[in-house]
N, C-alpha and C positions, 0 to 999 in steps of 0.2 A: 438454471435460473435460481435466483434465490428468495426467498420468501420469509417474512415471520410472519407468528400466525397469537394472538393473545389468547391462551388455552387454560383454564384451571389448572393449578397446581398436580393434584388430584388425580383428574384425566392422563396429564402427562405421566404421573407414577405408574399408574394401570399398563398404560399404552404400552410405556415401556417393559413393562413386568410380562405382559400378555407376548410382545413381538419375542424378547429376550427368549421366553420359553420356548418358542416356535422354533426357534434358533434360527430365524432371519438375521441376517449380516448385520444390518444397522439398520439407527432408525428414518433414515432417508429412504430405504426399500420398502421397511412397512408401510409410511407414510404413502407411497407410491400405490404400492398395494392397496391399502386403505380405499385411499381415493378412486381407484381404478374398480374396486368393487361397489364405490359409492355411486360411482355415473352411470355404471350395470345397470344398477339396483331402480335408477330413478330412471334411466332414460327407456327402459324395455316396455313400462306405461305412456311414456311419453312418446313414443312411436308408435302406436295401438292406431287405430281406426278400428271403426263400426265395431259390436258386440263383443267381449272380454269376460272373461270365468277370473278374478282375482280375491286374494286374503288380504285383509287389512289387517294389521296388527299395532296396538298401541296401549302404552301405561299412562301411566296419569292418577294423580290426588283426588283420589274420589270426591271428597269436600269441595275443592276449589271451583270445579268444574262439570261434576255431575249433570245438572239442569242446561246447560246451555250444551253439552254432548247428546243429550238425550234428543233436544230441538233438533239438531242438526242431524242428528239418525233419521227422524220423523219425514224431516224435508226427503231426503235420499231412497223411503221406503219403498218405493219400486224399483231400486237397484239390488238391496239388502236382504239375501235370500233367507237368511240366519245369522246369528248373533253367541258367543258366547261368552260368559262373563267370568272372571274368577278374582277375590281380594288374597290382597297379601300385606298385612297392618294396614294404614291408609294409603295404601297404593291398592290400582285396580288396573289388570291385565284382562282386555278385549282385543277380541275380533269378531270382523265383520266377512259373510260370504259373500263375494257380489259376482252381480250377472246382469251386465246389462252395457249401455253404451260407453264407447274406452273416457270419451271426453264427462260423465258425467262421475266416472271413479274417479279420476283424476281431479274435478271438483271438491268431491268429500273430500281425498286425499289433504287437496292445500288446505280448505275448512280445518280440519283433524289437527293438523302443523300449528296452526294458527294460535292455537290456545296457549295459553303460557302456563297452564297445568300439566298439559301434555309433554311429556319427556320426549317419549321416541315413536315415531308412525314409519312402522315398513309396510310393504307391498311385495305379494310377491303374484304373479301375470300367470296362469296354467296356462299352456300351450304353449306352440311354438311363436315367435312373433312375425304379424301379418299386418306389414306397412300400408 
């Protein structure tokens, strides 16, 4: 199948620079790749039920968005075992420890995405995964 996809400039240099290096074939395999690690990455929360151990991780312009992330940590605090903070210029890299129900990480999660401050939110699920 064929697909276009409207990507910065930018992005595409990288992608390319990044796969090239790997020495994958082309870039229809990374791509493939890519994706295939992207549906991992999202669907192993999204198959959870009941109680989950997971890292949240996310950047983000400390100014833009600060006060309304901090809200949304508050709402979550009985999932949020710890927190740790670090700046880098006006970017700020956190993560969050959480424990508690899968549908309620999953929550923060979208929350997190939501912000147009927010660059990038991974997740990643400790343990094995238990449908």
């Amino acid at each position: 199948m064929r697909t276009s996809f409207n990507i910065p400039d930018e992005i595409v240099a990288e992608f390319d620079r990044v796969w090239t290096e790997e020495g994958i074939e082309n870039r229809s395999r990374a791509v493939r790749e890519a994706m295939s690690e992207y549906i991992e990455s999202h669907s192993r929360l999204e198959e959870r039920a009941g109680e989950v151990v997971a890292l949240v991780g996310f950047d983000y312009r400390h100014h833009e968005v600060i006060g309304e992330l901090h809200a949304v940590q508050h709402e979550y605090q009985d999932i949020i075992q710890s927190t740790s903070h670090t700046h880098h210029g006006e970017w700020c890299l956190e993560s969050l420890f959480c424990r508690g129900n899968a549908e309620q990480v999953r929550e923060l999660t979208y929350q997190l995405r939501d912000f147009d401050g927010v660059q990038r939110v991974k997740v990643m699920v400790l343990g094995n995964p238990t449908p």
